[in-house]
C-alpha positions in Angstrom: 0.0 0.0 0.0 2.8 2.0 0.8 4.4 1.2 -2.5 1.3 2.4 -4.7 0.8 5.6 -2.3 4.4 6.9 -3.0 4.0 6.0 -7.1 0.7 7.8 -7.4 2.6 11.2 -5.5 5.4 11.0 -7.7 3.0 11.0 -10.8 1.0 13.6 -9.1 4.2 15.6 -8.4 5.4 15.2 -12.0 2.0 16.6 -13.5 2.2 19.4 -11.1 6.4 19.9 -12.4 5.3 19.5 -15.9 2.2 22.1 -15.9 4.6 24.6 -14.3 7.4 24.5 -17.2 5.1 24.4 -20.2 2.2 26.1 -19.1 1.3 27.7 -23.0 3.4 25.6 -25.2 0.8 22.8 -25.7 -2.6 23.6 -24.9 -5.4 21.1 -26.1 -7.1 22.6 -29.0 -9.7 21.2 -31.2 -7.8 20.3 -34.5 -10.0 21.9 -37.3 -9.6 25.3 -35.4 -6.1 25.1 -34.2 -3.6 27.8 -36.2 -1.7 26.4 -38.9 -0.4 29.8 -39.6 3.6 30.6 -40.9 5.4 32.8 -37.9 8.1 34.2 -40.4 11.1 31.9 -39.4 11.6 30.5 -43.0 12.9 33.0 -45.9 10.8 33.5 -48.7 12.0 31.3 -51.8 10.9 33.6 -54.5 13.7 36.0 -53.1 16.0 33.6 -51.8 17.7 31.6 -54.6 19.9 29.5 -52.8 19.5 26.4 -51.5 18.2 25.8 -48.0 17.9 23.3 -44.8 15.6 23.6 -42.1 14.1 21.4 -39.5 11.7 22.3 -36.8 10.5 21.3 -34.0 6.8 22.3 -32.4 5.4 21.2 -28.8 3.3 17.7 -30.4 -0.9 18.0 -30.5 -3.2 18.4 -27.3 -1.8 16.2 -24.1 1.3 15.3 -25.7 2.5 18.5 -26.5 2.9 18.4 -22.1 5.8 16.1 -22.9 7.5 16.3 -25.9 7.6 17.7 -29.4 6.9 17.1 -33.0 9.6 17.1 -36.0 9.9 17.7 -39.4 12.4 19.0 -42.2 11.6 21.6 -44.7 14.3 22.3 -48.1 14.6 24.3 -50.7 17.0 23.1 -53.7 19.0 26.1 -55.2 16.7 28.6 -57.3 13.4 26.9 -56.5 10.2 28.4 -55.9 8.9 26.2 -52.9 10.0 24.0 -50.0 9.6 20.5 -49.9 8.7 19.0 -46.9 9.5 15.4 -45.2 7.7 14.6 -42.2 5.8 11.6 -40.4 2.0 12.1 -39.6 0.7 9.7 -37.5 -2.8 9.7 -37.8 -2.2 8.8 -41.9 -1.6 4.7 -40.1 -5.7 5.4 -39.6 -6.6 5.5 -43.1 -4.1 2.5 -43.9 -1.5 4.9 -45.7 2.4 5.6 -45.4 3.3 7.5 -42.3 5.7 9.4 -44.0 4.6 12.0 -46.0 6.3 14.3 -48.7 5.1 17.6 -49.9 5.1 21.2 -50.6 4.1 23.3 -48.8 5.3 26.7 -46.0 7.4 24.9 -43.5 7.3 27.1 -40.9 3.6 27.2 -39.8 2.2 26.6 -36.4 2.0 22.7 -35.4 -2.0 22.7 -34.4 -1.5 26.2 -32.4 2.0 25.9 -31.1 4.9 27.8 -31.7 7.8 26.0 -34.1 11.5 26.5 -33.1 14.0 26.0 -35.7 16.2 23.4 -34.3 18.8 23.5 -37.7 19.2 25.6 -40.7 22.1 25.1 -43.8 22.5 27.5 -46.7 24.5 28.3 -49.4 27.5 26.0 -51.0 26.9 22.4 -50.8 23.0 22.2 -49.7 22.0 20.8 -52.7 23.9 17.8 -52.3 22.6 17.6 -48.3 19.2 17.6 -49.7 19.6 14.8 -52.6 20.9 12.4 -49.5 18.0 14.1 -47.4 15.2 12.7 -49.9 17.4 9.3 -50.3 17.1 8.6 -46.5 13.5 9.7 -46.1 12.4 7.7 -49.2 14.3 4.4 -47.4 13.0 5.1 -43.8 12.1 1.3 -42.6 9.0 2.7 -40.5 7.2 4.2 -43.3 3.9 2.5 -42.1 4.2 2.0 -38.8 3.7 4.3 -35.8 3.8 4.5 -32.6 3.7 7.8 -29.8 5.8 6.1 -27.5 8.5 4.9 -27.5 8.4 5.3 -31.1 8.7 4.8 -34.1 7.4 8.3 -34.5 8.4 11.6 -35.7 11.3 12.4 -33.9 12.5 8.4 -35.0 12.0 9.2 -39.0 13.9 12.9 -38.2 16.6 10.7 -36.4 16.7 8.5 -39.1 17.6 10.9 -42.4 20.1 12.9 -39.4 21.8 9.8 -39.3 21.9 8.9 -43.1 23.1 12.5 -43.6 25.8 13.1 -40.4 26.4 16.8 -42.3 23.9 18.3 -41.0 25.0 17.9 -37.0 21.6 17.8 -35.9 21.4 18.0 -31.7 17.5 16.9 -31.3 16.6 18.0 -27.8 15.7 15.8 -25.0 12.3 16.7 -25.9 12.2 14.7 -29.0 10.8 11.2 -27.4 11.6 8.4 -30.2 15.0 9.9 -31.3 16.6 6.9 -29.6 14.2 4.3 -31.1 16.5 1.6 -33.1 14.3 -1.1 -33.4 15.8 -4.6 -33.0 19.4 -2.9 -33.3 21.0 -2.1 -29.9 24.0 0.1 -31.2 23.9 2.6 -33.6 25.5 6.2 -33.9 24.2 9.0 -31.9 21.2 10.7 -34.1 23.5 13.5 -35.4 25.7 11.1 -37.0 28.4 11.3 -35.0 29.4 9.1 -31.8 27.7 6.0 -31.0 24.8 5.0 -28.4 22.9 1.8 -27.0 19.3 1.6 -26.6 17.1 -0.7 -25.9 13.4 -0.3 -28.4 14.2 3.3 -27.5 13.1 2.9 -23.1 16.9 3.0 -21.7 20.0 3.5 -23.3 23.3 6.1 -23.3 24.8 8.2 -26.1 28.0 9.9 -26.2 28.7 12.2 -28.9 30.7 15.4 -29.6 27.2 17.1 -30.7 25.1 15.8 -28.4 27.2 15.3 -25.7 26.0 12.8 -22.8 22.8 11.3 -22.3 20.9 8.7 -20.5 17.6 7.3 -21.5 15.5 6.2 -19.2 11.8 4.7 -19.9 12.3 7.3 -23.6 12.8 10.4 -21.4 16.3 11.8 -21.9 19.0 13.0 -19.3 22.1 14.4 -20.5 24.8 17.1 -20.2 26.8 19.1 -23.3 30.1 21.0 -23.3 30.1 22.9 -26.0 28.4 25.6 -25.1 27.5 24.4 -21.6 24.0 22.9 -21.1 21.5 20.3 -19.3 19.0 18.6 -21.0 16.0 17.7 -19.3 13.4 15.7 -20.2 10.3 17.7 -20.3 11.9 20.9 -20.1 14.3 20.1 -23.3 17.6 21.7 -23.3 18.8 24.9 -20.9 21.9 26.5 -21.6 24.5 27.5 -18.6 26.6 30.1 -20.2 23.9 32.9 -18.6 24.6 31.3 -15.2 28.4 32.4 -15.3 28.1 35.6 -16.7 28.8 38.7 -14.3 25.7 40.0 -12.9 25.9 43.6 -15.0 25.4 47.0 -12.7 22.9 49.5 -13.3 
């Protein structure tokens, strides 16, 4: 009895925690109403002829916004007119269809109501050739109809995937991202950016070590870790918190 009291304070406790950090970055909202609006964050192509990388990140729909976040990649090959965007969709498994969708569209729109952050951008020399291997790994993704919230395969696990088909990029996916550590039946592969190596288990506990990502531990899909370079934690939940501010000399008025 004792046992069951203390689990159901510590999930109490942890609802409390988690309505505290992300109090307006993933409010339910009913989906046919919920803004779907661009917030300015990716250049307009018509004036922008060379190529372009982007990949975003947006608290996820309703309840599970609470906990983690939603992923996708937007590019723009040199001189074109429109981005092309790779990106997993869940609900598409409903209707029988390919998870993974492909299309054209403005990449930088709101994700049902909340705010994107643009976790990565590339331009200039040598994006083209990102973006051929970009469609190449997103094309041979091995979860293209299946998907699962947690631990995955979901979004984050297809963004994972093409970052670590295409290790140029050096793509840090915050802690927030549940299902970057998914591997399947593999237990070792490199860290998602491409660089390093970790060991998880179906994506519930593992470690990576990486000169992008730094440390982390996963534990149950939530991810613990520490980087270097710049200083940071990364917390699950909260995502990533830099520590330069926390040395900086208080300045006098």
């Amino acid at each position: 009895m004792k046992r069951t009291l203390t689990v159901v304070f510590l999930l109490f406790t942890l609802g409390l925690i988690v309505l505290a950090v992300v109090p307006d970055r993933a409010r339910a909202q009913y989906w046919w109403n919920a803004s779907r609006e661009p917030v300015g964050l990716a250049p307009d192509p018509a004036s922008t002829p060379e190529a372009i990388v982007q990949v975003y990140g947006a608290r996820a729909f309703s309840w599970r916004g609470y906990f983690g976040i939603h992923t996708w990649i937007a590019v723009k090959p040199a001189a074109a007119q429109s981005y092309t965007i790779y990106e997993v969709i869940g609900w598409m498994q409903r209707r029988k269809l390919p998870v993974v969708v492909i299309y054209e569209n403005v990449p930088d729109r709101r994700w049902y109501g909340n705010m994107p952050e643009l976790l990565l951008e590339k331009r200039g020399d040598g994006v083209d050739v990102l973006i051929e291997k970009i469609d190449q790994a997103a094309r041979s993704y091995p979860y293209a109809k299946d998907y699962t919230i947690w631990p995955g395969p979901n979004s984050n696990t297809f963004t994972a995937w093409i970052s670590r088909a295409v290790p140029e990029l050096q793509l840090d996916l915050p802690p927030t991202a549940i299902g970057k550590d998914y591997l399947g039946y593999r237990m070792v592969s490199q860290a998602p950016s491409g660089s390093g190596f970790q060991v998880s288990i179906f994506g519930l506990l593992g470690v990576l070590v990486s000169a992008v990502e730094g440390i982390e531990l996963n534990l149950l899909g939530l991810s613990f870790g520490v980087d270097l370079d710049p200083p940071a934690l990364k917390l699950p939940l909260v995502g990533r918190k830099e520590l330069n501010a926390w040395f900086e000399p208080a300045v006098e008025n």
